[in-house]
N, C-alpha and C positions, 0 to 999 in steps of 0.2 A: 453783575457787571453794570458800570452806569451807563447809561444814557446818551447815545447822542446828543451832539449842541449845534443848537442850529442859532447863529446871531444875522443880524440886519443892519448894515455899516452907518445906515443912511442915506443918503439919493447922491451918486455920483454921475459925472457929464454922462448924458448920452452918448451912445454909439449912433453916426451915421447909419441907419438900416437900409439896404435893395428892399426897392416899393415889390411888393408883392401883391400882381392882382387876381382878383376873384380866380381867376381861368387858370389857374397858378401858372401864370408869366410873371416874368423875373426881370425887372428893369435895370440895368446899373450900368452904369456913368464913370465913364474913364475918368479918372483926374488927372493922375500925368502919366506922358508917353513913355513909352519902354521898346524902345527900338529893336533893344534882343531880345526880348522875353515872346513866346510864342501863347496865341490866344486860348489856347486850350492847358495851358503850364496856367498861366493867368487865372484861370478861372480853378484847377483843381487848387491852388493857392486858396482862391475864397472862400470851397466848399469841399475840402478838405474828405470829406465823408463821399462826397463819389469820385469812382475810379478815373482816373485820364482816360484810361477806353472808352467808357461809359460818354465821357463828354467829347470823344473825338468824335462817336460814332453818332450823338446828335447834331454835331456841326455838320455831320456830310451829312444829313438827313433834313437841313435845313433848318432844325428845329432851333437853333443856337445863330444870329443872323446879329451883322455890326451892319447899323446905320437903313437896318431890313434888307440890307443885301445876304446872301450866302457867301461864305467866305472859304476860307480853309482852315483847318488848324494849325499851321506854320503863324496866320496874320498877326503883328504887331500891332497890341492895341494903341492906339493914339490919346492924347488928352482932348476932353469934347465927343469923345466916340460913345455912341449907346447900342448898350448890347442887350439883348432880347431872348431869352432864355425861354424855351416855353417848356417847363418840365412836365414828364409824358407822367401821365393817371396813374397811383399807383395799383401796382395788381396785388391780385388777395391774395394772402398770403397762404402758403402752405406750411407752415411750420402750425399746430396744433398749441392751443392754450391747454396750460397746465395746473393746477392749483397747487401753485409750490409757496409757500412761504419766503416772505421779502421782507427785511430791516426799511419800512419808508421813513426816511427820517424829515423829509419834506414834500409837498406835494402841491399842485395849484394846476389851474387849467391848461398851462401852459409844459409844465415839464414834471419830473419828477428824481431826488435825491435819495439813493439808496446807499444802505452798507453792504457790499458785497460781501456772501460769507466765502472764507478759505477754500477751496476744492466745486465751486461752481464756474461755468463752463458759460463766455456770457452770449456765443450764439450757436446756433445748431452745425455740424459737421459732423465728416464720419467714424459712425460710432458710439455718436452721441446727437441725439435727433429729436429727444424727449423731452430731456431733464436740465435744459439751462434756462441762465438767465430771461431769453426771450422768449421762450414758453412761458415764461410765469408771468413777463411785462404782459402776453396779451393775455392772461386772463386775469388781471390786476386792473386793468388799462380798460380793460373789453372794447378793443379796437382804436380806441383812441390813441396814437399812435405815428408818427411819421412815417412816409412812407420811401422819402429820397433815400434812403441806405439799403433800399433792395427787399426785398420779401423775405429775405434770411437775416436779417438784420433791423425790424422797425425800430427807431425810435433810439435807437445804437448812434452815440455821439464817439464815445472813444471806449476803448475796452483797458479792460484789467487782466493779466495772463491769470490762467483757470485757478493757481495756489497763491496769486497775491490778492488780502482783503480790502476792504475799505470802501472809499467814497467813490460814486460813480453819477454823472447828471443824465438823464433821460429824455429827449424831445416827444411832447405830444403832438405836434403842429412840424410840418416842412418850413417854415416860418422860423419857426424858434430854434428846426434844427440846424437851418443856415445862419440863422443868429452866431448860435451859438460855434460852431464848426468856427466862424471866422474868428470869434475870439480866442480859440485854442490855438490857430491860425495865425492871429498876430501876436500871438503869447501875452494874452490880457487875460486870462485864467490863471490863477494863482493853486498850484498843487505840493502839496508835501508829501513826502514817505517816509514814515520809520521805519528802519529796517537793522537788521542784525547782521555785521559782515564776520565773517572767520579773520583772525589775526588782530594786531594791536594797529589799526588804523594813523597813521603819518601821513601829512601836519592834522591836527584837531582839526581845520577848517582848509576848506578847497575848491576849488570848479574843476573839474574834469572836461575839457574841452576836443572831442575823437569824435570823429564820423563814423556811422554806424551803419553798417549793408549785409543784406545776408551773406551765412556763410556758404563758402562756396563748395563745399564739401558737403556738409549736414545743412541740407534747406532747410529743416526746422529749428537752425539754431540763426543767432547775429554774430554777428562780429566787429569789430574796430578795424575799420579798412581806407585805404586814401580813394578819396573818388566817391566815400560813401554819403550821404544823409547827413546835412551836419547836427551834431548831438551835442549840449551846453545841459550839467549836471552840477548843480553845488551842494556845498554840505558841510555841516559841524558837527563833532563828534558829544552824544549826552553822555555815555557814561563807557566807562573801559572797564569789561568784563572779564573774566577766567577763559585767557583762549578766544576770546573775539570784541568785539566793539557794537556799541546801541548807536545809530546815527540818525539823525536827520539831514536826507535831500530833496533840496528842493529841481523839481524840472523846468527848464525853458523850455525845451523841446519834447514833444513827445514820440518818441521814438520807439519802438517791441522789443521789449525786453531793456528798456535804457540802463535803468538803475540795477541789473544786472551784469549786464556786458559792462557798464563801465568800471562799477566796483572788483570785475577782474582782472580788466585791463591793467585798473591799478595796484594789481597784488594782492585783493583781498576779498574774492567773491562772499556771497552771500551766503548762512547761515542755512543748512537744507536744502542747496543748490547741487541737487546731484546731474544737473546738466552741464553747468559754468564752474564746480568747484567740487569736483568728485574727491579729489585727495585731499583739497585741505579739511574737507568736512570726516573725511577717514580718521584725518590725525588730533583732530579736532576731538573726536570721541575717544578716541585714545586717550588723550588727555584729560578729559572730565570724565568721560562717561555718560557724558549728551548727547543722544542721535534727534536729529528735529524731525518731526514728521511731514515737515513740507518747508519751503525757502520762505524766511523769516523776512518778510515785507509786506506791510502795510499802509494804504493810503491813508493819510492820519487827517488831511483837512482839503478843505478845495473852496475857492472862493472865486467867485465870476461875477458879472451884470446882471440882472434879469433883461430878456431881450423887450419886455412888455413895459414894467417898470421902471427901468432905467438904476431902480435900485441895484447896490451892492449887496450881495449876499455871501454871508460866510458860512462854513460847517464844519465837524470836526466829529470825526469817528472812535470811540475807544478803542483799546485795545485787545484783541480777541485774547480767548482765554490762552491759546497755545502758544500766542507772542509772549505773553506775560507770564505763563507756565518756563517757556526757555530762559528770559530774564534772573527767574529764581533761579534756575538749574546754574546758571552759567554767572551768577553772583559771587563772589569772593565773600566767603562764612565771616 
C-alpha cells in the first residue's frame, strides 16, 4: 500500500488566536454585538470540543466572567466586551495507555495526523474501554495531550465513526486544541471523503443541503429533520460502478454520521451501511455477489492552518486495502 502524503501549502494569513495565559485563562474579545445570540451558544461556537453544559456550568461558577463581572448564560455578548475564561486544570486521566499501533503520518510538538484504521473505536465507551484510539494517543503521546475535551477524550479534536478510515488531527496543547476546534468551527478545515454509495448516483455532481438531528426513535442513529443542525455536503461522482457509485464529498459541516444520513436521504446510502441502507446493500449483493464488510468511507485528505505556524498544511491518506478490494469487486469486467 503507498504511503501517505503529507504536503505544505506555504504560509497563509494568520488566524486571529484568544491569548492564552500561563494560568490557562482565555482572553477573547468581542468584535461585534449579537444581540440574540446567548453567551454560552457564543462560546460552544468557538470551542466547539466542550459541551454547552460544560461551559454553562463554569459561567454559574464564576469561572467564565464579561468585563470580570459574573454573568449568566442567557448575556448577549456586545462588541468591546472581554471575556475571561479561566479553564479548570485538567484531571488525570482514567482511561489506561495502550501500546496499539497508529498510522502517524505527521507529527510536531504541537499536534499529531493520523490514519485511522477501519473498525477502531476513537474513545473509550461501554464496552470498549481498552482498545481505542485514545488508549493508544496516551501511550504514543505519553501524556502530552489536551486536556479541554474531558478525561475520556484528551487531545480528541473531532472523531471518525468506529468503520469510517482515514485522516484524523490530534491536539497536544489546550492551545492548539482551541485553535484548531475554531477552525472546524468556522469551516476553515478543508476535508474530503471517498466513499462508495449503492446505486447509480444523480446528477454526477451536487450539495446536499438537510439538517441533521438525532433520531427520534433509534438514539444511536441521525436523521434529516426540520429544526435540526444545519448540514451542507458536496460531491462529484469518480467512477460509476456495477450496482453503486465511487464519490467524492467534500464536508462544510461536520456533523455524526453526515456523509451517511445525507447519501440516504438522497436515495443512495452508503456501500456496507447496514444501519442507513440494510436493503439496498441486500440487493446490491444480489446483484454482484459483493457483501462489504463495513460502510465504504474514507477520509481521503484534510488540510487546515497550523495554529503555531500560521502555515497551511495539506494531507492525504490512501486507500485501505478493503476500499480498494470493493472497487475491484464492484468494477465492470
Amino acid at each position: 500500500m503507498a504511503a501517505a502524503v503529507a504536503t505544505v501549502r506555504g504560509h497563509g494569513r494568520r488566524h486571529r488566536l484568544n491569548r492564552m495565559e500561563p494560568d490557562r485563562t482565555e482572553i477573547i474579545i468581542v468584535e461585534t454585538s449579537l444581540p440574540r445570540a446567548r453567551l454560552d451558544t457564543f462560546l460552544r461556537q468557538r470551542v466547539p470540543c466542550v459541551s454547552r453544559n460544560a461551559i454553562q456550568r463554569l459561567i454559574r461558577e464564576g469561572e467564565i466572567q464579561v468585563n470580570g463581572a459574573v454573568v449568566k448564560p442567557t448575556h448577549h455578548p456586545q462588541a468591546g466586551e472581554t471575556i475571561t475564561v479561566r479553564w479548570p486544570e485538567p484531571k488525570a486521566p482514567t482511561v489506561l495507555p495502550r501500546d496499539i499501533p497508529l498510522d502517524v503520518i505527521y507529527e510536531d510538538e504541537a499536534l499529531v495526523v493520523l490514519n485511522k484504521a477501519a473498525g477502531m473505536v476513537v474513545h473509550p465507551a461501554a464496552g470498549n474501554e481498552d482498545n481505542t484510539l485514545v488508549n493508544a494517543l496516551l501511550h504514543h503521546c505519553r501524556g502530552h495531550l489536551s486536556g479541554i475535551g474531558g478525561v475520556a477524550r484528551p487531545g480528541v479534536v473531532h472523531r471518525l465513526d468506529q468503520y469510517t478510515s482515514g485522516l484524523m488531527v490530534v491536539a497536544k496543547s489546550d492551545a492548539t486544541h482551541m485553535a484548531l476546534s475554531l477552525q472546524f468551527a468556522t469551516r476553515k478545515v478543508e476535508k474530503l471523503y471517498h466513499g462508495l454509495a449503492c446505486g447509480d448516483v444523480t446528477p454526477s455532481t451536487g450539495q446536499i443541503d438537510a439538517a441533521i438531528a438525532r433520531h427520534p426513535n433509534h438514539r444511536k442513529c441521525m436523521t434529516v429533520a426540520k429544526g435540526g443542525r444545519s448540514a451542507l455536503t458536496s460531491y462529484r461522482v469518480l467512477e460509476r460502478l456495477r450496482g453503486a457509485t465511487w464519490f467524492q464529498a467534500q464536508l462544510h459541516t461536520g456533523r455524526t454520521h453526515q456523509v451517511r444520513v445525507h447519501f440516504k436521504y438522497i436515495g443512495f446510502p452508503l456501500v456496507g451501511d447496514c444501519i442507513y441502507g440494510k436493503r439496498p446493500n441486500a440487493l446490491l449483493t444480489e446483484l454482484t455477489g459483493y457483501a462489504a464488510p463495513r460502510h465504504m468511507l474514507h477520509a481521503r485528505s484534510l488540510a487546515f492552518t497550523h495554529p503555531q505556524t500560521g502555515q497551511r498544511l495539506a494531507f492525504e491518506a490512501p486507500w485501505p486495502a478493503d476500499f480498494l478490494a470493493a472497487i475491484r469487486a464492484l468494477r465492470p469486467a
